[in-house]
C-alpha positions in Angstrom: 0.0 0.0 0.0 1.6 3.7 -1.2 2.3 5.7 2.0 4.7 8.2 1.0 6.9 8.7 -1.6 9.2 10.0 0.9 8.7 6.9 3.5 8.1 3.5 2.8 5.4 3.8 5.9 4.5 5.7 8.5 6.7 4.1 11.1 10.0 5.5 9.1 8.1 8.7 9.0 7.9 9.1 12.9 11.4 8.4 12.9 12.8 10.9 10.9 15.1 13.2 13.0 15.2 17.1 12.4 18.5 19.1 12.3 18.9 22.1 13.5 20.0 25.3 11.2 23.3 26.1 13.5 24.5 22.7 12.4 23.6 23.1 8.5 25.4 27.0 8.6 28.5 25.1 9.6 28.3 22.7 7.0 27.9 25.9 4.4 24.3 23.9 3.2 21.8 26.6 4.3 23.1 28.8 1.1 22.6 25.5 -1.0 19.2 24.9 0.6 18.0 28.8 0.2 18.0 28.4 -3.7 16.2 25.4 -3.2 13.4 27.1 -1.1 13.2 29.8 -3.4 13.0 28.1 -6.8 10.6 25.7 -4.9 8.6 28.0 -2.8 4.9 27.0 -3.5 5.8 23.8 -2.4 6.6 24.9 1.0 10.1 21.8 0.9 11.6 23.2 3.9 10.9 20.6 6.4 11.8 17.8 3.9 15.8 19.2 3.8 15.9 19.6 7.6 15.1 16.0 8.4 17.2 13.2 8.0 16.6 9.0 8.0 18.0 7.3 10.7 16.9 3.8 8.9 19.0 2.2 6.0 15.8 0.9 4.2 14.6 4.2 3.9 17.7 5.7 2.6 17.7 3.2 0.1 14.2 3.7 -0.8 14.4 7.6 -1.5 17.9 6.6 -3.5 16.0 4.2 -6.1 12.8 6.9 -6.5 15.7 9.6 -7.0 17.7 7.3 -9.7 14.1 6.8 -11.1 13.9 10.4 -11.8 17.5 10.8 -13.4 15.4 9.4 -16.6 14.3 12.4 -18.1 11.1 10.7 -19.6 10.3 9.6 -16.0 11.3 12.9 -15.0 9.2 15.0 -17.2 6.3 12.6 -16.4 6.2 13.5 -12.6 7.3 17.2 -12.9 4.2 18.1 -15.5 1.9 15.9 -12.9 2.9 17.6 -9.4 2.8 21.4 -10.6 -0.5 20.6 -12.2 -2.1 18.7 -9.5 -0.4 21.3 -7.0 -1.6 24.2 -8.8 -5.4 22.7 -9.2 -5.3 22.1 -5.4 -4.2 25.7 -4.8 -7.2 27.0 -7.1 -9.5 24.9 -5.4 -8.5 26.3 -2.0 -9.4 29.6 -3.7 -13.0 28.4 -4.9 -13.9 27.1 -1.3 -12.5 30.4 0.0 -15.1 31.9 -2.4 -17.9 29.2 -1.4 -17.3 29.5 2.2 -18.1 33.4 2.2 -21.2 34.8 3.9 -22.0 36.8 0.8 -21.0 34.4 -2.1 -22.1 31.4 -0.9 -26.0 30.9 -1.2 -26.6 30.3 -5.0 -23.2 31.7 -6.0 -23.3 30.1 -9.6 -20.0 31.5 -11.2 -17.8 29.5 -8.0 -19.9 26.7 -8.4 -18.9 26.3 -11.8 -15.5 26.7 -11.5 -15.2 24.5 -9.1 -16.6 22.2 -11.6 -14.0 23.0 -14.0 -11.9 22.6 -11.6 -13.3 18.7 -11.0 -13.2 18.2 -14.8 -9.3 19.8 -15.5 -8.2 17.2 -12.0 -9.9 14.1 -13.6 -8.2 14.6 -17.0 -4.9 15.1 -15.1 -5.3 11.9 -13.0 -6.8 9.9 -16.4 -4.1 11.1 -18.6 -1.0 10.5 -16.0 -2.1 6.9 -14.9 -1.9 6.4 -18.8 1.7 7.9 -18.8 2.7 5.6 -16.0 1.5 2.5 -17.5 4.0 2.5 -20.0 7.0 3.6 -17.3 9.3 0.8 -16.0 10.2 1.9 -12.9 12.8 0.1 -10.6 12.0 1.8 -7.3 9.9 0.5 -5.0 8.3 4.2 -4.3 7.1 5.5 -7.9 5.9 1.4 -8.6 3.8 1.6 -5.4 2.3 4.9 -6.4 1.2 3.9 -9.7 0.2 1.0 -8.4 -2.4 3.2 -5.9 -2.9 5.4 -9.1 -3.9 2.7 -11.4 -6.6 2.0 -8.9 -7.7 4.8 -7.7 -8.9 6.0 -11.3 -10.8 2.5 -11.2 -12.6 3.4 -8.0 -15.9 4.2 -7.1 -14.9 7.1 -6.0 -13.4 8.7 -8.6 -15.5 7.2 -11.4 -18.7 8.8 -9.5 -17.0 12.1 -10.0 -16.5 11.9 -13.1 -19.7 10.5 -14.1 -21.4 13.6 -12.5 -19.3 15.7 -13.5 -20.1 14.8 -16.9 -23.9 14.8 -16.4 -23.7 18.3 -15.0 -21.7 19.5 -17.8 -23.9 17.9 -20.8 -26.9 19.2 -18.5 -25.1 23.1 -18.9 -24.4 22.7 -22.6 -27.8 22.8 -23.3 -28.8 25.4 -21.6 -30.5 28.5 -23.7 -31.7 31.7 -22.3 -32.5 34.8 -23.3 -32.0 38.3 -21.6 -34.4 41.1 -21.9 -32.3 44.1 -21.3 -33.8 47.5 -20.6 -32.8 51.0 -18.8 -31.2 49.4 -15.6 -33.4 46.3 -15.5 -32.6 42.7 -17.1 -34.9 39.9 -17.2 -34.3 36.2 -18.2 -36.0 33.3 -19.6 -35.8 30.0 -21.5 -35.3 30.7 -25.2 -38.7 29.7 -27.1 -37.3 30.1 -30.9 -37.0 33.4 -31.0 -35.0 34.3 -34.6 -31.5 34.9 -35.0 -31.0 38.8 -36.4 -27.0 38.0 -36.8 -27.8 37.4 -40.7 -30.4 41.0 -41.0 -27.8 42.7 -38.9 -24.9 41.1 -41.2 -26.9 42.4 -44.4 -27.7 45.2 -43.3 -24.6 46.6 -43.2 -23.4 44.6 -46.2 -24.1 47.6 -48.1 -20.8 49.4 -46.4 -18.8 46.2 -47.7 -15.6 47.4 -49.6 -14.1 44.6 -51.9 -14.0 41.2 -50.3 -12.3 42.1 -47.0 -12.7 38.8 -44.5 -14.6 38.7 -41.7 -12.5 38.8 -38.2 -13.8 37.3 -34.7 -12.4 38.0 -31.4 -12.5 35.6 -28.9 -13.9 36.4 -25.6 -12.2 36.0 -22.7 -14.5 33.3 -20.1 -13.6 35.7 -17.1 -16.2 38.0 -16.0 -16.7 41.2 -16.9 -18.9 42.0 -14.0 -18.9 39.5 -11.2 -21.8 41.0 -9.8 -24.4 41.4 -13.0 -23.2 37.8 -14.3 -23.8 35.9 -10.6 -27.2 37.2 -10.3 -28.3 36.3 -14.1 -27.2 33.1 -13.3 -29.2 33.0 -10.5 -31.7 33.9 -12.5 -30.9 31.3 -15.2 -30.9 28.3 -12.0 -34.7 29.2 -10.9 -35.8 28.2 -14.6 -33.4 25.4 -14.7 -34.1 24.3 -11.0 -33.1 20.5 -11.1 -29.8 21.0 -13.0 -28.7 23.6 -10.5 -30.0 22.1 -8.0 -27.6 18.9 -9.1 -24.9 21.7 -9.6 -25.5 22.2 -6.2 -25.2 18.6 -4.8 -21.9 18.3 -6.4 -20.1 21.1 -4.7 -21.4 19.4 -1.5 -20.2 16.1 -2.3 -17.4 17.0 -4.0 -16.1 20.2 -1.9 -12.6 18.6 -1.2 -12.5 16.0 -4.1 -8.3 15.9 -4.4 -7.1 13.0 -2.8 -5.3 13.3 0.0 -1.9 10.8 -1.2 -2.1 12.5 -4.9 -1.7 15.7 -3.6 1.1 15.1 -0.7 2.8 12.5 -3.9 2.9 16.2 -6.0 4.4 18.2 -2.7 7.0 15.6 -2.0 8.3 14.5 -5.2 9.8 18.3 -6.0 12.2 16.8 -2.9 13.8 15.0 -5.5 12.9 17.0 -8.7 14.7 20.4 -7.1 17.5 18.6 -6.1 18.8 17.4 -9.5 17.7 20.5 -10.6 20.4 22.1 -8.4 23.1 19.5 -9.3 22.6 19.3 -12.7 24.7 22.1 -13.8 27.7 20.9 -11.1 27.3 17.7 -13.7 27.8 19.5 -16.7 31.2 21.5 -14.9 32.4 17.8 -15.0 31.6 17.2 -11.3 30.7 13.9 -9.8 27.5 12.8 -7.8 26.8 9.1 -6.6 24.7 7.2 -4.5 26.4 6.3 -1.3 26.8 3.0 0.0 25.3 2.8 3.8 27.9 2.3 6.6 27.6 0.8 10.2 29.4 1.9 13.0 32.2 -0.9 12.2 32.5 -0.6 8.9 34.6 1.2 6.4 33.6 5.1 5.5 35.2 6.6 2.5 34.5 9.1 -0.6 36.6 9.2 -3.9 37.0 12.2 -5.6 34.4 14.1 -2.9 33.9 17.8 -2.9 32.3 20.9 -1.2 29.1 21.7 -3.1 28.2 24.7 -1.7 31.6 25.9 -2.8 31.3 24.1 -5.8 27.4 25.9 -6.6 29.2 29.1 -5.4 31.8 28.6 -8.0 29.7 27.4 -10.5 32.5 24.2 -10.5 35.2 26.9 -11.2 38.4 25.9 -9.5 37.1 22.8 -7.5 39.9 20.3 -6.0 38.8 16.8 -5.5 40.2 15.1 -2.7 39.2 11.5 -1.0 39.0 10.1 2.5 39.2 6.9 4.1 38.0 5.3 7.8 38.7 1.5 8.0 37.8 0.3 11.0 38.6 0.7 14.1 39.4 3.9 13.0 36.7 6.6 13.0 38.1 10.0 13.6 40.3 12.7 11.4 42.9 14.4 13.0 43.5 17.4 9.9 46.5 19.8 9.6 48.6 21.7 7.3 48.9 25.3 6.7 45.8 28.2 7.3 43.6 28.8 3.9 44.8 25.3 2.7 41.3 23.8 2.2 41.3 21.5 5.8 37.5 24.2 6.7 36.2 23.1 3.0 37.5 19.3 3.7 35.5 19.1 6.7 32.6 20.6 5.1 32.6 18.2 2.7 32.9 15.4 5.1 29.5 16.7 6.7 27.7 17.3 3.6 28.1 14.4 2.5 26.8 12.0 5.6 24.2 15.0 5.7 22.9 14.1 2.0 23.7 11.1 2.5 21.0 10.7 5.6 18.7 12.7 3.4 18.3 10.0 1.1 19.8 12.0 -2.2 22.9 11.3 -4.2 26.4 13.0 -2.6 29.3 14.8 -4.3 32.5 12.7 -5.5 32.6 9.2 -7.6 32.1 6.7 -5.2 31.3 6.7 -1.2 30.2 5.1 1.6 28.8 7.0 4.5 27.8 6.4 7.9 24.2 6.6 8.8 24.4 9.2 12.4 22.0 10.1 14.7 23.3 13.4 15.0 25.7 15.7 13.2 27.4 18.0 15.9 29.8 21.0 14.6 32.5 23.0 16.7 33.2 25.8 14.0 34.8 29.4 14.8 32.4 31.7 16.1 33.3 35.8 16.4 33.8 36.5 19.7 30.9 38.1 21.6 32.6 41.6 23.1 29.9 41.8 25.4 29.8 38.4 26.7 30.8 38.0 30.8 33.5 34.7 29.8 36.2 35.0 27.2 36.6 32.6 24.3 38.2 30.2 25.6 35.3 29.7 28.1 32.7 30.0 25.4 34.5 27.1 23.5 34.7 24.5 26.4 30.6 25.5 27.1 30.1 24.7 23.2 32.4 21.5 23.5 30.6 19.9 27.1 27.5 20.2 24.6 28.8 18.3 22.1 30.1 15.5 24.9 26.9 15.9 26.6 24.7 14.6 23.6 27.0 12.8 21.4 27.0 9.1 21.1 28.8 6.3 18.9 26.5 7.0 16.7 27.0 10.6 16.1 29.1 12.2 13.2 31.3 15.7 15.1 33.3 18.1 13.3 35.4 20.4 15.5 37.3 23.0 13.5 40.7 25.0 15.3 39.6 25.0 18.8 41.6 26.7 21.7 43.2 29.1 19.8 42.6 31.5 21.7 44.7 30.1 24.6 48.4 29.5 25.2 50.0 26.5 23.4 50.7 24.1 26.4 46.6 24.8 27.5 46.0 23.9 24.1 48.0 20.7 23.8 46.5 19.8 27.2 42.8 20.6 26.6 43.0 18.8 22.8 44.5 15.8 24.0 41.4 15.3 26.7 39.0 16.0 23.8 40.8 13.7 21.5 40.8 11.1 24.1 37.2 11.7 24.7 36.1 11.1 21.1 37.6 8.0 20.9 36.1 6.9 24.1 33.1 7.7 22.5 33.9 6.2 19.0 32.2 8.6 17.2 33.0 9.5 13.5 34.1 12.9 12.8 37.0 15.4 11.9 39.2 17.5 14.4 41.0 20.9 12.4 44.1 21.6 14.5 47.2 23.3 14.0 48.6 21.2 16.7 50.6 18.2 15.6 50.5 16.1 18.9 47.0 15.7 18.5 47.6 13.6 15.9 47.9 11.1 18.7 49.2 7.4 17.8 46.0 5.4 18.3 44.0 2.5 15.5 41.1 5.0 16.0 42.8 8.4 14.5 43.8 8.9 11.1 46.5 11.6 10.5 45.4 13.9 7.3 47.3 17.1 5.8 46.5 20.1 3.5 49.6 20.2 1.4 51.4 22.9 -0.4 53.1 23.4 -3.2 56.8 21.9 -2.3 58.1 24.6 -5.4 56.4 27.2 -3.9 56.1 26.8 -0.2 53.3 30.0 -0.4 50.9 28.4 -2.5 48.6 26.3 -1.1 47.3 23.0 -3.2 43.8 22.5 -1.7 45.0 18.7 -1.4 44.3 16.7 1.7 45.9 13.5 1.9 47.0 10.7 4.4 49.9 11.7 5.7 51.4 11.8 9.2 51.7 15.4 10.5 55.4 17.4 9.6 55.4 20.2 12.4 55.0 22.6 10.0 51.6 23.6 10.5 52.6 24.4 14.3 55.5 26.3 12.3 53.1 28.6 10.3 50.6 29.0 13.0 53.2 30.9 15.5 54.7 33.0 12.1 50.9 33.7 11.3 50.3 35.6 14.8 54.1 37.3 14.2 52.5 38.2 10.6 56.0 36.6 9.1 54.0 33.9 6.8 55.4 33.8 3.3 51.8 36.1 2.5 52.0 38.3 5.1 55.8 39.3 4.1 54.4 39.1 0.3 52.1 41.3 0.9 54.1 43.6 2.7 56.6 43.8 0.1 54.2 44.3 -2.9 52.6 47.2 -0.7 56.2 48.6 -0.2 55.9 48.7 3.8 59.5 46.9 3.5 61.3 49.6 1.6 63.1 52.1 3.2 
């Protein structure tokens, strides 16, 4: 039975964990999810970005409807299908708004009908896209389920008694003839009893001003009304001399006041999920950059990503300039210590790391060629904050609050990302205070990266893995954006204390260009 094509039930629903927006800033994906919001705004997606699986089935479920909808016949199929079942939902919304007024509603004829239309333009939509479907082969488990429960919903009772009245009310209004009796400021109706047609006298009459053989031109008229309030009352007129078709008129709107079904309409909301999202990666694909489907880690098992990538950066950039780089956790080991010099790519690295499990838990496909990512509970970040002048504790202070949080709530399930804490103390503190953090996370045996400029952090133990941003070995200044496995040189320790001396190869650079060094 077709629940959601978001959750294969409603169990895995409930279960869904929300993430809070501090975390996502970190990770740099609230700039990637803003575009999304915006180009996707009717549909209101929000919630669907901020809350992530916690079970592998459903991963794997939202991964098969998603590789469905890389087909672009598939594609085109649902897209044309959701905004028009969307947008007829919307209109309808408008129609009861109209209906439910305390002056529109008694005998309100002109809503009436359009919610009629509105009946007519829904069935087509459902008839014509079950047809579509039929001749789809779909491999996931969500879009088969839902044409399943569209194939027979369109052969249900239900929806073949709307149609059929529909119909009968609509070959009930095509017959309807009137005539209107118009004089001064007073209009009267009736049924049309053969009265003749003066189009041809009128047409001969001034046949006479004819030159040559100029054609005749029609304009067509738009269906709106020109004067809500004239045309609702001579159809009100119109009903009380065709009492038993209005009267059906009216029997419809009661019946079929809310007629859009309930799964249809939450299918054409969710699918855009998955419909915005290659939307936004599609041109990151035609830069030449790489998106796969994850494989799903346990706690024990190996994490990795090949040729993985920042894609906020990378959307930013529009692919300009992106370095690749790849990662590996074989088990037991489940924590990055990261160094290397300042602006060499270790913030972006991490980044990436996060995205990745985030997407990954979202149920979409990741940046780089190949991964395997491990499904958390939580994703907590430690990233650089500025420094709150009027705050009562200093930095330092602030940090070790923000790090008891992360200790406080983290489990061996969790995914943490800390990026250059203690700074702000003295080296020794720092040494000190990282090595009881480092210790703690692998008590823990959570997965996750630590950013330090401190190389004995990079602690000999099976659970850390050593990682450095390197530079260019020609040109010690020029940073690579390369992260690789590599046990730490002391050189990032090096540049940190020439950094806060403002003696890095840069600094001096930039010195020297500006000519502060000549004298």
């Amino acid at each position: 039975m077709f629940y959601s094509i978001l959750y294969p039930n409603k169990e895995t629903a409930d279960s869904a964990v929300y993430t809070s927006t501090e975390c996502l800033t970190d990770l740099g994906l609230t700039s990637v999810f803003d575009y999304i919001f915006k180009s996707k705004i009717a549909y209101q997606v929000e919630p669907f970005y901020f809350t992530t699986l916690t079970d592998p089935g459903s991963v794997k479920y939202r991964q098969a409807v998603l590789q469905d909808l890389e087909n672009p016949v598939f594609n085109g199929a649902v897209t044309g299908f959701s905004a028009l079942i969307y947008a007829q939902d919307a209109a309808l919304k408008s129609v009861r708004n109209e209906l439910e007024s305390n002056e529109r509603w008694r005998n309100n004829y002109l809503t009436k009908g359009q919610l009629l239309q509105a009946a007519e333009n829904y069935c087509a939509a459902i008839d014509g896209f079950s047809q579509q479907l039929d001749k789809l082969d779909f491999k996931s488990e969500g879009l088969s389920s839902f044409r399943d429960y569209l194939a027979a919903y369109v052969k249900s009772d239900a929806f073949a008694g709307l149609i059929s009245h529909a119909k009968r009310i609509r070959a009930g209004l095509s017959e309807v003839e009137y005539s209107m009796y118009i004089k001064d400021w007073t209009i009267r109706v009736r049924k049309y009893d053969g009265e003749p047609d003066y189009s041809n006298d009128i047409e001969g009459l001034f046949d006479k001003f004819r030159i040559g053989d100029g054609e005749k031109t029609f304009r067509k008229l738009s269906e709106d009304p020109v004067d809500i309030k004239i045309e609702t009352k001579v159809l009100e007129l119109v009903a009380g001399i065709y009492k038993e078709l209005f009267s059906d008129l009216d029997n419809f709107c009661v019946k079929y006041y809310g007629f859009v079904d309930e799964p249809l309409y939450r299918f054409s909301r969710e699918i855009q999920f998955y419909l915005a999202w290659l939307e936004l990666i599609a041109p990151l694909r035609e830069y030449g950059l790489p998106f796969c489907y994850p494989e799903l880690a346990v706690a024990q098992d190996d994490v990795f990503s090949r040729e993985g990538f920042d894609v906020a950066l990378a959307y930013k950039r529009r692919g300009d300039g992106i370095v690749t780089n790849d990662f590996e956790l074989t088990s037991p080991e489940h924590m990055i210590v990261l160094t290397g010099p300042n602006q060499g790519g270790k913030t972006t690295f991490t980044r990436a790391f996060g995205q990745m499990h985030y997407l990954a838990a979202l149920g979409l496909s990741v940046p780089g060629r190949s991964a395997s990512m491990f499904l958390f509970d939580k994703i907590l970040t430690h990233f650089g904050r500025e420094e709150d002048l009027n705050a009562q504790s200093g930095q330092l202070k602030s940090d070790l609050r923000r790090l008891k949080a992360i200790f406080d709530t983290a489990t061996d399930k969790s995914v943490v990302l800390i990026n250059e804490i203690f700074s702000s103390t003295t080296i020794s503190d720092a040494v000190l205070l990282g090595k009881k953090m480092i210790d703690g996370l692998i008590r823990l045996n959570c997965h996750g990266i630590v950013v330090t400029f401190l190389d004995e952090l990079a602690v000999s133990d099976p659970a850390i893995v050593s990682m450095m941003s390197l530079v260019n070995p020609d040109e010690p200044g020029k940073r690579t954006f390369k992260i690789v496995r590599k046990p730490p040189d002391g050189l990032a320790y090096a540049i940190y204390i020439a950094s806060r001396h403002g003696l890095t190869y840069d600094q001096l650079h930039e010195r020297l260009i500006g000519g502060e060094a000549a004298v």
